[in-house]
N, C-alpha and C positions, 0 to 999 in steps of 0.2 A: 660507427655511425649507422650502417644497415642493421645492425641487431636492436638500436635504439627504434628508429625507426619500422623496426617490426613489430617492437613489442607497443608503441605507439598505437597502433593501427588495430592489434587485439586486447585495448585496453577493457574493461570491465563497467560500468556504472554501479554505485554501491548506495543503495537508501538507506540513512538511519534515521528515519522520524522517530519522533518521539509521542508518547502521548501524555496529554496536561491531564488535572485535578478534573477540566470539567469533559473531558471524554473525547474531546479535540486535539487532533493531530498540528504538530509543527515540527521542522525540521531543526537541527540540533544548532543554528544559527537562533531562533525563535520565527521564523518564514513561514508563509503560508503555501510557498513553491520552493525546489529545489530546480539546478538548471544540471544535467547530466552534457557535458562536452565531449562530439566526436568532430574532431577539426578536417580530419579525412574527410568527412561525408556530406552531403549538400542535403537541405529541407525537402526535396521529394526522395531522396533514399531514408533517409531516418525515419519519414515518417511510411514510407512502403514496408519497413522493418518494423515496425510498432503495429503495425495494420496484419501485417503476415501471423508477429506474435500471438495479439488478440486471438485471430483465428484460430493459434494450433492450444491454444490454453484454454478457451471456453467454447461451449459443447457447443453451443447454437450464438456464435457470433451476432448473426444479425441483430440480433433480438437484445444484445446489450450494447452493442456500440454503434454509436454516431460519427460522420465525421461532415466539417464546413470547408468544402474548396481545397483539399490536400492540406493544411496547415492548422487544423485542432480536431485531434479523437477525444471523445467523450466515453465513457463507461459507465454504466449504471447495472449493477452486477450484485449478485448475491453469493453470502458467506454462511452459508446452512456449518452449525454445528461447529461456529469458529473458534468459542473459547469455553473450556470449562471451568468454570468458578465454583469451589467448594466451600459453602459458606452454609450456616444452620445445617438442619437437618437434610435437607438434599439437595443436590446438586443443580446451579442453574446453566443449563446448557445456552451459550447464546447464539443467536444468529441476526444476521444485520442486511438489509440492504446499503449500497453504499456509492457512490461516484465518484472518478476518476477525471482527470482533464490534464491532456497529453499538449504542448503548442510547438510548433518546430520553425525553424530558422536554418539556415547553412550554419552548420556543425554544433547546432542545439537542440537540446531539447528541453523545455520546462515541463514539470512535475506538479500539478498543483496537487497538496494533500489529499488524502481521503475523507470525504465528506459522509459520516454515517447516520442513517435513517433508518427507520422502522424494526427498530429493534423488537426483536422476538426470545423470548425464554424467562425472562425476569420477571415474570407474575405480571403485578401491580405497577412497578416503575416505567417511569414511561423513555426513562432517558439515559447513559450512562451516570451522567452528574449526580445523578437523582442516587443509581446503586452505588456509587462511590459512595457518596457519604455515608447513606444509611451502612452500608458495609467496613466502613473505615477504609477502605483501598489510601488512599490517601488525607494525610493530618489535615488541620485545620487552618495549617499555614501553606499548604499547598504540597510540600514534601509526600514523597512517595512511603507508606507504613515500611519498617524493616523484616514486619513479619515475611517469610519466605512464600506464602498461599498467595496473600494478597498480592506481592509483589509479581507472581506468576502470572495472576490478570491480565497485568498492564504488557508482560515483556511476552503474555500471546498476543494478546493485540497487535503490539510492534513486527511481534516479529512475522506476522501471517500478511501483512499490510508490507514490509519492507520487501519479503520474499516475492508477493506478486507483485509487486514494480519491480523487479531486480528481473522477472522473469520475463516482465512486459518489454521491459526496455534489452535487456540485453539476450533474450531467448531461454527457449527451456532444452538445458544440456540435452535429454528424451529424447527430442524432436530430433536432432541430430544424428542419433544411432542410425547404422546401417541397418537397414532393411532391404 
């Protein structure tokens, strides 16, 4: 019973969004939120934890995150040089503006996805939806291509997007080391 209850207590939160056809995140239910459960912990420690995080993971805090009355952070953050896409002749390097929204409760926390804007490096496209297509990233029935380039797109996106929630919510190992 003590050993459950320990490991209880050091559980983990794990993001797996997904991203769709037109460049928009949902979680592997089809959600526009995920809700991450620490039942040990009450809506001003979760969110003291997610506020700490913010801090120790981007350079100049203030200047990306918001919060309303202890009970929603906000993020509006940027991803310089987030995903390489090898497509024609050279390479479109992308970078995105993007926002986060953090809401907490005693022993919750809601996730809503990543919301991306202002994308940078794609030339002419003003949008993902726009370079998916033109790029075939995904078929025309919505299916993600088999090719392995394209499908590398989507599974950076995922995964640079799952790892900063994953670091937001549950910290970054880093921060940790003894100094």
């Amino acid at each position: 019973m003590l050993v459950l209850v320990s490991c209880m207590s050091n559980a983990q939160y794990v993001s797996h969004l997904k991203m769709n056809f037109d460049g928009n995140f949902t979680t592997q239910d089809g959600k526009d939120y995920d809700v991450a459960v620490f039942e040990d912990k009450n809506a001003i420690e979760l969110f003291d934890k997610v506020k700490k995080n913010v801090a120790l993971i981007y350079r100049s805090p203030k200047d990306v995150e918001s919060n309303f009355n202890d009970k929603i952070i906000s993020i509006y953050g940027y991803a310089p040089n987030c995903v390489i896409f090898n497509w024609g002749i050279s390479p479109f390097i992308l970078s995105f503006h993007y926002s986060l929204k953090f809401q907490f409760k005693d022993g919750k926390i809601r996730i809503e996805v990543p919301i991306l804007s202002e994308m940078e490096g794609a030339y002419y496209y003003t949008s993902l939806h726009q370079l998916f297509v033109a790029a075939s990233i995904f078929k025309k029935n919505g299916t993600l291509s088999e090719k392995p380039k394209k499908r590398q797109v989507v599974i950076d996106f995922e995964d640079y997007f799952n790892n900063l929630i994953n670091r937001i919510i549950n910290g970054d190992a880093k921060a940790n080391e003894d100094w």
